[in-house]
C-alpha positions as CSV (number, residue, x, y, z in Angstrom):
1,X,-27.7,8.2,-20.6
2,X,-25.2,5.8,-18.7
3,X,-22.9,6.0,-21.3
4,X,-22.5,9.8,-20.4
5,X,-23.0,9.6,-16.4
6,X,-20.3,6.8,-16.2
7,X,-18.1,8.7,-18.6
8,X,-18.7,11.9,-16.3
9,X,-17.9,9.5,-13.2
10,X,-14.5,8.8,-14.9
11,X,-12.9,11.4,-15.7
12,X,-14.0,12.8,-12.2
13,X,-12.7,10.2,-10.5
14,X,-10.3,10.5,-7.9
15,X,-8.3,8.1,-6.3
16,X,-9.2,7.4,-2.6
17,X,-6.7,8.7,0.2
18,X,-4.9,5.9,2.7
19,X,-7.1,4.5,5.5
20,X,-5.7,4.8,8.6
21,X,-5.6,1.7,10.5
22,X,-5.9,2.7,14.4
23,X,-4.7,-0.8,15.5
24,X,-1.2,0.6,14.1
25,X,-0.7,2.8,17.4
26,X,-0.8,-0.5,19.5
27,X,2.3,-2.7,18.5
28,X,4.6,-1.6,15.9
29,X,6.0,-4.8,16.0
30,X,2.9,-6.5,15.1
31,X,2.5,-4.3,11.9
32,X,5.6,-5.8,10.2
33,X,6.0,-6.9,6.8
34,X,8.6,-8.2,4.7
35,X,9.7,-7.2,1.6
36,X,9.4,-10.3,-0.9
37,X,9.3,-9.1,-4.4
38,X,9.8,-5.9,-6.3
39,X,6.9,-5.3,-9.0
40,X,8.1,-1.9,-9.6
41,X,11.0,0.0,-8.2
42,X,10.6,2.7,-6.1
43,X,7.0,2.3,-6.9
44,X,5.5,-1.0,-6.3
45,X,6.4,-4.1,-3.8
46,X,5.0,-7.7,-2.9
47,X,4.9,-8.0,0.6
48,X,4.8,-10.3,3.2
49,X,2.1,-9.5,6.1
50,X,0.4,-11.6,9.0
51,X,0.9,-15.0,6.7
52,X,-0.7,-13.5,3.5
53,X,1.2,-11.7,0.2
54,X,-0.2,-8.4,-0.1
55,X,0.9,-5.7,-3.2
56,X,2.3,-2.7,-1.2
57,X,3.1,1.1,-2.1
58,X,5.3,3.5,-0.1
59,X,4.1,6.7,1.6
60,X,6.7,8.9,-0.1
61,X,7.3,8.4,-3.9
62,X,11.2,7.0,-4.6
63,X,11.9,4.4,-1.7
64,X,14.1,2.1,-2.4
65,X,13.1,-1.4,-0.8
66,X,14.8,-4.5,-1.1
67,X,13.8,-8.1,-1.0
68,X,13.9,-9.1,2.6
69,X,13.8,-5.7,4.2
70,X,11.8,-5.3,6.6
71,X,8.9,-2.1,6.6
72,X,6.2,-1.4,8.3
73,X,2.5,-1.3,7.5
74,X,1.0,2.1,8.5
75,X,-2.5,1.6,6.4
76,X,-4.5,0.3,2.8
77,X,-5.5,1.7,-0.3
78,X,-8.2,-1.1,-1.1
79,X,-6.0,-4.0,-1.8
80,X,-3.1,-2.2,-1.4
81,X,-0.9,-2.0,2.1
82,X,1.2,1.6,2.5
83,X,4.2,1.1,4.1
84,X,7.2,2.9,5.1
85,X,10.9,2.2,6.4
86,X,11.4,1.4,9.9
């Protein structure tokens, strides 16, 4: 019987929408990252954010980001910061 319900579970499984972080309307400033690695281009970044690495995905699909450039955070997907050009 849990074979089935988690099998049901997966294949109905979506994944979760951005949270949006209120905080961001403060400072923009504040919600900088920088760009440190790129896992997968277009796709996929390591950032750096508030004195932690953090994996990072853009709000529009294709971005190009480049070591160093600097984005900002605009919410989290789980582990994962959304960011955008500034």
């Amino acid at each position: 019987m849990f074979a089935h319900n988690f099998a049901s579970f997966q294949s109905n499984h979506i994944s979760p929408a951005p949270i949006y972080l209120p905080w961001l309307d403060d400072e923009q400033s504040e919600h900088e990252a920088v760009i440190e690695d790129v896992l997968e281009p277009g796709k996929e970044w390591r950032v750096r954010y508030k004195a932690s690495f953090w994996k990072a995905c853009a709000t529009k699909a294709g971005l190009q980001f480049s070591p160093k450039d600097v984005v900002q955070v605009v919410g989290r997907q789980n582990l994962t910061l959304v960011i955008q050009g500034l």
